[in-house]
VODOLO-537234 format. One record per residue (C-alpha): chain; x, y, z. Coordinates in steps of 0.1 Angstrom, whole numbers, m for minus. Layout:
% VODOLO-537234
+------+-------+-------+-------+
| unit |     u |     v |     w |
+------+-------+-------+-------+
|    A |     X |     Y |     Z |
...
+------+-------+-------+-------+
***
This chain:
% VODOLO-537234
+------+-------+-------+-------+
| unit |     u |     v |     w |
+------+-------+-------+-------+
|    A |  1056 |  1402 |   591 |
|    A |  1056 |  1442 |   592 |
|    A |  1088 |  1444 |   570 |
|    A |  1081 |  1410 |   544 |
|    A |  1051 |  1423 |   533 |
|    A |  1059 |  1460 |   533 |
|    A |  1027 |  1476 |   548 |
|    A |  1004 |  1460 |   523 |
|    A |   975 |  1447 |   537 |
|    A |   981 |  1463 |   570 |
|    A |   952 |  1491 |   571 |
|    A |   927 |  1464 |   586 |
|    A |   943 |  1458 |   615 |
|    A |   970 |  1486 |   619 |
|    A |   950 |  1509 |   639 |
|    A |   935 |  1486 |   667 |
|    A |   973 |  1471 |   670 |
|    A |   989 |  1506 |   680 |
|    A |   957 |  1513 |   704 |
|    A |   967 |  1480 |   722 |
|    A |  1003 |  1488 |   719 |
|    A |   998 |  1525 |   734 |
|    A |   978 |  1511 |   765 |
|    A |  1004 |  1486 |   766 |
|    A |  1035 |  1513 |   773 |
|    A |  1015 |  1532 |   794 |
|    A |  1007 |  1506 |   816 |
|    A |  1028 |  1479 |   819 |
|    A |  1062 |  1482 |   836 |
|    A |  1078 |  1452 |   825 |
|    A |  1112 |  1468 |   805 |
|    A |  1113 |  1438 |   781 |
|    A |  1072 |  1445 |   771 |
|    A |  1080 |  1483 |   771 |
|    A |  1111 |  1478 |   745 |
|    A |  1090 |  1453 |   722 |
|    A |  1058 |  1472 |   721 |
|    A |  1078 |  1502 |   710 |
|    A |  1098 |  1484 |   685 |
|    A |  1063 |  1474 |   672 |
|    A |  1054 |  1504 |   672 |
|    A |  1079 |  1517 |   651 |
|    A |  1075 |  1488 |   627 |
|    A |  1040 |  1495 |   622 |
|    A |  1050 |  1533 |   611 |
|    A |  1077 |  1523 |   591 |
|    A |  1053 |  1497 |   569 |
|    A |  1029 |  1527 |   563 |
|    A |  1054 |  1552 |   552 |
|    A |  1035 |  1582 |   541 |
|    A |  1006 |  1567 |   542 |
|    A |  1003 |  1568 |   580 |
|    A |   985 |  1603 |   577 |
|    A |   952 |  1578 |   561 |
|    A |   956 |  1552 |   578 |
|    A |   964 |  1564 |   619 |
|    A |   943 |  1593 |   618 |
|    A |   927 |  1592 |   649 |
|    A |   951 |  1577 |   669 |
|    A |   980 |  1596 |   655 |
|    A |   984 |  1622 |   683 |
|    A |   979 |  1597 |   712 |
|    A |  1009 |  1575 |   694 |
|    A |  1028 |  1608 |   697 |
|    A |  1022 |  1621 |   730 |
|    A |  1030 |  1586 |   740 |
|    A |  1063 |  1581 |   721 |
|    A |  1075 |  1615 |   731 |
|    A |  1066 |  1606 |   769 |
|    A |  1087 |  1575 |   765 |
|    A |  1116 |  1594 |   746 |
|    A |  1117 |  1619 |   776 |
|    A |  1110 |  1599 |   811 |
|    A |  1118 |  1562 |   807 |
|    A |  1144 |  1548 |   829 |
|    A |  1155 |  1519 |   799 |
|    A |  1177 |  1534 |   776 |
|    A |  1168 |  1509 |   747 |
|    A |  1130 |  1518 |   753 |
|    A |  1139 |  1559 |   749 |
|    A |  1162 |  1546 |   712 |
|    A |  1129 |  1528 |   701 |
|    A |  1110 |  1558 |   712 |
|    A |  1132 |  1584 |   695 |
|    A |  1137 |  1562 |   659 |
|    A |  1094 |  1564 |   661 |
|    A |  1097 |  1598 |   664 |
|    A |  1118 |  1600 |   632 |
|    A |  1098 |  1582 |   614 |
|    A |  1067 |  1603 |   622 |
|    A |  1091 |  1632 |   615 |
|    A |  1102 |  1615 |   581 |
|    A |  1061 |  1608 |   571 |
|    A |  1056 |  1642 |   576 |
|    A |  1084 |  1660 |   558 |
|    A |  1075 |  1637 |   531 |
|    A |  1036 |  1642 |   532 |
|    A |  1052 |  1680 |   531 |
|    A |  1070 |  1677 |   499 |
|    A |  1043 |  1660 |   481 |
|    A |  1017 |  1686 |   492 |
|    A |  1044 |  1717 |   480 |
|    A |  1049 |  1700 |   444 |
|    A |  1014 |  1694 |   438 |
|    A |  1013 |  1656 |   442 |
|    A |   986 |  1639 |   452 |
|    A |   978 |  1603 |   457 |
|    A |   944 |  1586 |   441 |
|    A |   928 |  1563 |   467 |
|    A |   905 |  1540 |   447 |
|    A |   878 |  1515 |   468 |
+------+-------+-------+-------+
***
């Protein structure tokens, strides 16, 4: 659903889903719920693109910590890929969000 509707529509919901998804991987120890809640994860960054920085910004740094955590300790080696492709995608968002801020642009959020 993520990827067919391209983040639109997401915002409502996007934050409580990765604060279930981060309690998720750190407590559960079932390796097949580990390695879909981080491919979620990494869905969920992908569908906000740039506009993660708006929508996550509260729970940004605890997705982090806890991706980073993964990449580094857990035993499943898919789980640590899942973890380490989230990690460029935060890394992408923000070299991105980088650019835009050094050429001037800016995006208008209208309500």
């Amino acid at each position: 659903m993520l990827n067919a509707t391209r983040g639109h529509g997401i915002e409502k919901w996007t934050d409580q889903l990765l604060h279930l998804l981060t309690n998720i991987l750190k407590v559960d120890r079932s390796t097949l719920v580990r390695r879909s809640a981080i491919d979620l994860v990494r869905q969920a960054l992908k569908a906000c693109g740039t506009n993660v920085f708006v929508i996550l910004r509260e729970r940004l740094l605890d997705i982090h910590r806890e991706v980073n955590r993964l990449m580094k300790t857990d035993r499943d080696e898919t789980v640590r890929l899942h973890a380490q492709l989230c990690c460029e995608e935060l890394d992408a968002a923000l070299r991105q969000n980088q650019e835009d801020t050094e050429r001037g642009y800016s995006r208008k959020i209208r309500f």
